[in-house]
C-alpha positions as CSV (number, residue, x, y, z in Angstrom):
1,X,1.5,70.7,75.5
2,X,1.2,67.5,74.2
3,X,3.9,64.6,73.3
4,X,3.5,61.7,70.8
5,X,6.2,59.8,69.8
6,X,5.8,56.7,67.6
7,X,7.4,54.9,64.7
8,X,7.3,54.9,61.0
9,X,5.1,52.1,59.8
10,X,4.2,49.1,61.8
11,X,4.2,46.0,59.6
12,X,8.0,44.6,59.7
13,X,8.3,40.7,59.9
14,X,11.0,41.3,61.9
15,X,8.9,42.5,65.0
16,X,7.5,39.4,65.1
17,X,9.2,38.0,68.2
18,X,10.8,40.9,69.8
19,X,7.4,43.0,70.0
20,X,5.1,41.4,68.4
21,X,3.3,37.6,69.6
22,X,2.6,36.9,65.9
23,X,2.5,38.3,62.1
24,X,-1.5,38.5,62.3
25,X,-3.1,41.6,63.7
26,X,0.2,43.8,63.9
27,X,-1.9,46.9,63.4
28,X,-4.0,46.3,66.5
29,X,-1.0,45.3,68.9
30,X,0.8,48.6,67.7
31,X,-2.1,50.3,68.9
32,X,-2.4,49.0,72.6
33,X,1.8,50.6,72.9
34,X,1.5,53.7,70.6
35,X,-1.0,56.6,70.1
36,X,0.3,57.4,66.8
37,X,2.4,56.3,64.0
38,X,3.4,57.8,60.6
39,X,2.1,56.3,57.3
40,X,5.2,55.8,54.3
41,X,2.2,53.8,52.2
42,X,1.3,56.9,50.8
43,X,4.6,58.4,49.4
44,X,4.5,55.6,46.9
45,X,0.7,55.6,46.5
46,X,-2.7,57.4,46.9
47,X,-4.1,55.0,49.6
48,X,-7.6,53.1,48.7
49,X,-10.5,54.6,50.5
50,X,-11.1,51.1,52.2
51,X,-7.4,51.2,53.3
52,X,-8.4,55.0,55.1
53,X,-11.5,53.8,56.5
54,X,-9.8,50.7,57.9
55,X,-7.1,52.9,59.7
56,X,-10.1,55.2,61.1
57,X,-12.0,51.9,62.1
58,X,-9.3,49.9,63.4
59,X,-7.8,52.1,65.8
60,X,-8.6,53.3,68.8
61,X,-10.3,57.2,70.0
62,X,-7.5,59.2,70.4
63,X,-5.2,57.3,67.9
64,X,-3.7,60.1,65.8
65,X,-1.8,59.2,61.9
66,X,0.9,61.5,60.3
67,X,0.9,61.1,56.3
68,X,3.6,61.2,54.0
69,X,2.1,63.4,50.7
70,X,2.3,61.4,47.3
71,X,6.0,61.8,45.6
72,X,3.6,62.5,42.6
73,X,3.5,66.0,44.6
74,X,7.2,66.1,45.7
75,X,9.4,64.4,43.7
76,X,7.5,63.8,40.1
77,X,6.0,67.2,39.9
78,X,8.2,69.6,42.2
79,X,5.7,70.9,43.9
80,X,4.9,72.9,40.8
81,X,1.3,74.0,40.2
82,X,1.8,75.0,36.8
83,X,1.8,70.6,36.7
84,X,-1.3,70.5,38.7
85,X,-0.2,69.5,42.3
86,X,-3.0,71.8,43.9
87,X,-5.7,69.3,42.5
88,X,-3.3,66.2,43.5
89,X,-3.3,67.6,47.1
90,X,-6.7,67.9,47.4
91,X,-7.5,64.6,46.0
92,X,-5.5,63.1,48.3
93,X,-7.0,65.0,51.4
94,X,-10.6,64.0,50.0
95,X,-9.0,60.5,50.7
96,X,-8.3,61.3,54.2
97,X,-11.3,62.5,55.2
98,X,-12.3,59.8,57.4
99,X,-9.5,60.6,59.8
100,X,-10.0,64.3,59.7
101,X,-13.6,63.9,60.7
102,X,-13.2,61.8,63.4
103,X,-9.7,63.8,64.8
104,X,-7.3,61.3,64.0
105,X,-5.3,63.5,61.4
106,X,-2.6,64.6,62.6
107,X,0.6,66.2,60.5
108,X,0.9,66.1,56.7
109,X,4.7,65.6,55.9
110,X,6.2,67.4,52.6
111,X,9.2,65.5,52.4
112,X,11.3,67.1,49.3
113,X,14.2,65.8,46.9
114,X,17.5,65.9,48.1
115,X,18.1,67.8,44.8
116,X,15.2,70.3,44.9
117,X,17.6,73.4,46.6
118,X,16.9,76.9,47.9
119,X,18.5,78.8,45.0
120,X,16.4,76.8,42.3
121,X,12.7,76.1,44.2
122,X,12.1,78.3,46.8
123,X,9.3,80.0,44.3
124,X,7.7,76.5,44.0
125,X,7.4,75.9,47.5
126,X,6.5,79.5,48.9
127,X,3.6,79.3,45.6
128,X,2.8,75.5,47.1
129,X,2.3,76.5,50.6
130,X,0.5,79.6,49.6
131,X,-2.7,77.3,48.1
132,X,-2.7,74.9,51.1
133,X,-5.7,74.8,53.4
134,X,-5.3,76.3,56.7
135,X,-7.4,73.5,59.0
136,X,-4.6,71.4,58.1
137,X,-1.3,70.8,59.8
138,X,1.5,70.2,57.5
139,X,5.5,69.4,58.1
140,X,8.3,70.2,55.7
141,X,11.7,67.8,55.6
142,X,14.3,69.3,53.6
143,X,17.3,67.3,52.6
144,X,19.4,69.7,51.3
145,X,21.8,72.1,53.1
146,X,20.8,75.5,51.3
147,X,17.3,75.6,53.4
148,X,19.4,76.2,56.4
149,X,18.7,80.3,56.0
150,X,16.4,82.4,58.4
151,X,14.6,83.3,55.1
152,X,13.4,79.2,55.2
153,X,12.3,79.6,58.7
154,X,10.3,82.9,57.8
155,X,8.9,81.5,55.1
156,X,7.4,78.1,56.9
157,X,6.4,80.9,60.1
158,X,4.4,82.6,57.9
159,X,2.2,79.7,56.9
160,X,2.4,77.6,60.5
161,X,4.4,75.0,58.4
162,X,6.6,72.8,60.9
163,X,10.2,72.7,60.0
164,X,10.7,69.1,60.3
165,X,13.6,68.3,62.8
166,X,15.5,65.3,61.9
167,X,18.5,63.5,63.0
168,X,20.7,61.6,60.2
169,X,23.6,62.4,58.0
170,X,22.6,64.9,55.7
171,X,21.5,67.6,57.9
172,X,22.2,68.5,61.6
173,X,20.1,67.8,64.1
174,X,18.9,71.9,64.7
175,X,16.1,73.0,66.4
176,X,13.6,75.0,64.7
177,X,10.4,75.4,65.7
178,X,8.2,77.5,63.1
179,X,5.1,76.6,63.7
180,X,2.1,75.8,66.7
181,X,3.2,72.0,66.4
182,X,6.8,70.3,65.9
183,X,7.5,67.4,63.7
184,X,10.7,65.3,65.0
185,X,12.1,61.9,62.8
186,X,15.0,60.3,63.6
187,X,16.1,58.1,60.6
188,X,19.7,56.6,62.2
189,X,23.2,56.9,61.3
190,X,24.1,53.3,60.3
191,X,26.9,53.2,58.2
192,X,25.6,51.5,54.9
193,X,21.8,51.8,56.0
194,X,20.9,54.8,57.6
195,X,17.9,53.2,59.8
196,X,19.7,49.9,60.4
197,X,20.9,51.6,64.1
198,X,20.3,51.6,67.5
199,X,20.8,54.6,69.0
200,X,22.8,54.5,72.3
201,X,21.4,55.7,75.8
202,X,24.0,58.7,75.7
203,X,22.7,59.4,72.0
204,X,18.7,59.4,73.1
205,X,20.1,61.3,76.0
206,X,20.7,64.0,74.4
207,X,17.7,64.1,72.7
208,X,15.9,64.6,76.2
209,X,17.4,68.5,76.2
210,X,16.3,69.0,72.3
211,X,12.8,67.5,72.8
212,X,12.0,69.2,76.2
213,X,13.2,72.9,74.5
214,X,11.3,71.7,71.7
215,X,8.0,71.8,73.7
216,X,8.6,74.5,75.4
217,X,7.8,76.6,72.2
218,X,5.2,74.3,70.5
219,X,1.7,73.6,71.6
220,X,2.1,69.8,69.9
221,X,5.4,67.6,69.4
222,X,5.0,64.6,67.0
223,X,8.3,62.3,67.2
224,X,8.8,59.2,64.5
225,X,11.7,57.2,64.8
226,X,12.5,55.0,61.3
227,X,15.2,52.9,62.3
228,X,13.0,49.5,61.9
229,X,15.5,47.1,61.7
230,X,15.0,44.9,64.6
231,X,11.8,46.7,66.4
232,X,15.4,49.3,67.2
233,X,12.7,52.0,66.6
234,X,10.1,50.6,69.2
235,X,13.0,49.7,71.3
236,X,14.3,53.7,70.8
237,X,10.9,55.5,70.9
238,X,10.3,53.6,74.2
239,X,14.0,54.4,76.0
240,X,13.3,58.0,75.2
241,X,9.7,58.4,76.8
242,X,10.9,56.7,79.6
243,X,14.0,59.3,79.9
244,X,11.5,62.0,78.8
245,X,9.5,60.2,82.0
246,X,6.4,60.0,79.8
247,X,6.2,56.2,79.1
248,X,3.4,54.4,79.4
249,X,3.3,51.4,81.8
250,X,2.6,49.4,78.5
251,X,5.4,51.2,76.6
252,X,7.6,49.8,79.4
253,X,6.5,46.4,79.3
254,X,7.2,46.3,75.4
255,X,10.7,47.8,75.9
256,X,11.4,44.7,78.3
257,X,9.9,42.2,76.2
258,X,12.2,43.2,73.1
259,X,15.5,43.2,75.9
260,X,14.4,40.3,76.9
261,X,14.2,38.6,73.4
262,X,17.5,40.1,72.4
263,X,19.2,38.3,75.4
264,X,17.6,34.9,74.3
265,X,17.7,35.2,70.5
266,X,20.6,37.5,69.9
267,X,20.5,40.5,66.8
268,X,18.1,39.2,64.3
269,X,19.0,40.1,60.7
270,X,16.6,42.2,59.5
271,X,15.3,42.4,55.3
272,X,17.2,45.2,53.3
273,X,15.0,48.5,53.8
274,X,15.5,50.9,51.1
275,X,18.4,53.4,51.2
276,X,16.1,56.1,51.0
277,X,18.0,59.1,51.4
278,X,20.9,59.2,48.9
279,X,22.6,62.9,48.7
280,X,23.4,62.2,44.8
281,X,20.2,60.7,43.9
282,X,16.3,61.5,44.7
283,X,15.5,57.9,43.4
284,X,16.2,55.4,44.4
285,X,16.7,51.7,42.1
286,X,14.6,49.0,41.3
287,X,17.4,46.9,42.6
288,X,16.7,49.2,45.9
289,X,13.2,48.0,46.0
290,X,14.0,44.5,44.7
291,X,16.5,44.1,47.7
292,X,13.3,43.8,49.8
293,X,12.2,40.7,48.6
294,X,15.3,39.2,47.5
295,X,19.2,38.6,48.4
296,X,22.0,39.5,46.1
297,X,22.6,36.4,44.3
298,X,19.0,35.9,43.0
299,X,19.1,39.5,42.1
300,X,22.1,39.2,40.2
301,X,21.5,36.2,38.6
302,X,18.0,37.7,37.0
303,X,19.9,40.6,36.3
304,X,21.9,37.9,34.1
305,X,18.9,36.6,31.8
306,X,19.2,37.5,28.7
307,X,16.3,40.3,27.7
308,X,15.4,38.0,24.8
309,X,14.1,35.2,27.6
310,X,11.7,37.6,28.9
311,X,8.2,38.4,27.0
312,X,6.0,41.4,28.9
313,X,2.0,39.9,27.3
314,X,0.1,42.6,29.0
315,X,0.9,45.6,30.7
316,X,-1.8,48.0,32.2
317,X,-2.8,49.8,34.8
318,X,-4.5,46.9,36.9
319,X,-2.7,43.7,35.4
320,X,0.8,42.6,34.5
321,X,1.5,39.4,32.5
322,X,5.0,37.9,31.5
323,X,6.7,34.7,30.2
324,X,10.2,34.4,31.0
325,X,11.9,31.3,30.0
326,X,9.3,28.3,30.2
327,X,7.8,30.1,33.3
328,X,4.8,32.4,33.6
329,X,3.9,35.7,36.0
330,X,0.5,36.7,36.2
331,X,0.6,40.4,38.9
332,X,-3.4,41.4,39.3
333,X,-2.6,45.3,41.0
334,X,-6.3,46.1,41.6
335,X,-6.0,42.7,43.7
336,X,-2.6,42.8,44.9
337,X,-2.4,39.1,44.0
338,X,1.2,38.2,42.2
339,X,1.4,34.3,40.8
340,X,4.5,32.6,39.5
341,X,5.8,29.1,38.8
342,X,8.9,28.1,39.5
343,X,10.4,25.7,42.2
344,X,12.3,28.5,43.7
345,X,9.2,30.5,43.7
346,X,7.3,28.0,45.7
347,X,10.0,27.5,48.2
348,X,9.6,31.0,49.1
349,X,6.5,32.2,48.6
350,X,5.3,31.9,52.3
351,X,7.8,34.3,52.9
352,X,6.8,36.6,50.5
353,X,10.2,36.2,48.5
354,X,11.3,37.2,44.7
355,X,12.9,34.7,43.0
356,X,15.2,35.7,39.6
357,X,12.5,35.3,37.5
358,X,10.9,37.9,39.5
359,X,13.7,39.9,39.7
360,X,14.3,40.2,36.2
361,X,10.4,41.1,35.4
362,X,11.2,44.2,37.5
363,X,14.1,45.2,36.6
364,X,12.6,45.0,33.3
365,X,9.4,46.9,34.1
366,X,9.4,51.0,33.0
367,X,11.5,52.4,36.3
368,X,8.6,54.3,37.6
369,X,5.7,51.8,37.4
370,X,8.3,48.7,38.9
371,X,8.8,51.3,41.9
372,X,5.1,52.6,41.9
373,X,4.7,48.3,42.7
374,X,7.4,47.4,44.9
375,X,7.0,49.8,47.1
376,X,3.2,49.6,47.4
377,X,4.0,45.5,47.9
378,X,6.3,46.4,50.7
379,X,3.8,49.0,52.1
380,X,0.8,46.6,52.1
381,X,2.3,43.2,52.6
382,X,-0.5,41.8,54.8
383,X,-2.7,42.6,51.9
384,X,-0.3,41.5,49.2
385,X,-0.9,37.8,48.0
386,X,2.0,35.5,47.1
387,X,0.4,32.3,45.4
388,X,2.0,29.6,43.3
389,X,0.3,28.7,39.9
């Protein structure tokens, strides 16, 4: 049996200090505390083949990545193959070849609509796991109540598909394990924000009962916590190794580090993550996305400019261009370079922060293609350039 437990993502500003020394090399520092972490980039996104290599070359033998697959597969196309999602999936695991060769690919995770239900799609996903290679490992996450059947966990067996365990407020925390690996996420149950928690020692305590049945029946267990806000998923992932007695002497040392800056500094407040998992809604807003970058008032007051201040000049696949009032926005996608004008702008580019302006060019932006951005901005913010013209 073999244990990994990580976190979702790496790259939050906010772990600067508590975890990590400084904002440069983030990547590199995870990798010296954790032997795997799971990749959100690529819900949003097909990743770049240099982005792929770089994971494969910048991380260590050993180092193992779970994937989210593209919404364009889940959420746009519902897993339907009469739309083609049998050639998206294998263009994106032609993407992700460079960690399959080398060993470093671990779980695939099919994470479904809240809407898409037993009753209406259990055809599309029995027809989607039917066409998917073998050699692979892949992880379903349902978030709707109806998949809680036997038939679900027959259906997942028959295909050594992990049910994906998860702990957060639309689902209970059962344990299923339908496949030779198990996939574990715990997302929070903050009030407002789901992952803006920190789960108590009597919460991850209980966890030590459901993860040690867990590997008692699987070969592999891959654990993610996405509570970010803070380095509370570090902070989590580290308290429950070391009550699972599996931490690493480094693990430990990290743990310390971030009690130790929480005693000095106090609760930092953390950027507004997306609320991703609405029950009502697959999607979520711009204004979700936009609350990122921004704070409420600067949202709101771009919300407020009138439409007729606001001229899109070009709009394509690699290059936005805008006027808005007597400013100008020039966004370059293929170089992830966005430039703007204004004084607000400039006070907050170095912090990688929309100003109304900004705001408004999103909201204004067709829904899918200002989300498609935003989230690949949030995603890749080391490689994202902020410049004033």
């Amino acid at each position: 049996m073999s244990l990994r437990i990580g976190t979702s993502g790496w790259y939050y500003d906010e772990w600067v200090g508590p975890f990590y020394d400084r904002k440069k090399g983030m990547f590199t520092a995870y990798t010296k505390v954790f032997d795997t972490a799971e990749v959100n980039s690529t819900f949003y996104a097909y990743p770049r083949p240099q982005t792929v290599e770089g994971w494969e070359r910048n991380s260590p033998d050993g180092f193992t990545f779970a994937l989210k697959l593209p919404k364009v597969i889940t959420h746009d196309k519902w897993l339907d193959l009469g739309e083609g999602v049998e050639g998206d999936t294998g263009r994106f695991l032609n993407l992700l070849l460079p960690l399959y060769r080398t060993g470093k690919l671990g779980p695939i995770l099919i994470q479904l609509r809240p809407k898409f239900n037993y009753e209406e799609h259990v055809g599309n996903l029995e027809s989607y796991l039917e066409v998917l290679p073998s050699e692979y490992e892949w992880a379903v996450e349902f978030r709707h109540k109806s998949w809680m059947r036997p038939e679900t966990y027959e259906i997942l067996r028959k295909h050594n598909a992990a049910y994906t365990i998860v702990d957060e407020s639309l689902l209970p925390p059962s344990i299923h394990v339908t496949a030779d690996f198990a996939y574990v996420r715990w997302h929070g149950h903050g009030s407002r924000i789901w992952y803006d928690y920190d789960y108590s020692a009597s919460e991850l305590d209980s966890w030590v009962l459901r993860v040690n049945e867990t590997t008692r029946r699987a070969k592999k267990v891959y654990g993610y916590f996405n509570n970010h806000y803070s380095a509370n998923a570090v902070k989590n992932a580290v308290e429950l190794l070391e009550m699972l007695d599996a931490a690493t002497a480094e693990q430990s040392s990290s743990l310390r580090k971030i009690v130790e800056h929480r005693a000095q500094k106090g609760r930092p407040r953390g950027v507004q993550p997306l609320e991703a998992f609405k029950v009502d809604d697959a999607d979520v807003s711009v204004a979700d996305h936009l609350m990122r970058f921004t704070d409420a008032p600067r949202l709101s007051r771009g919300e407020k400019i009138d439409d007729s201040e606001l001229t899109i000049t070009l709009s394509s696949e690699d290059r936005i261009q805008a006027e808005i009032r007597s400013y100008v926005v020039d966004i370059d996608l293929e170089r992830r370079t966005l430039r703007h004008d204004c004084d607000d702008w400039r006070k907050g580019v170095d912090r990688k922060r929309l100003c109304k302006h900004l705001a408004k060019l999103f909201l204004e932006l067709p829904p899918g293609q200002a989300k498609q951005i935003l989230g690949d901005m949030w995603e890749n913010r080391e490689s994202w350039r902020f410049e004033a013209i």
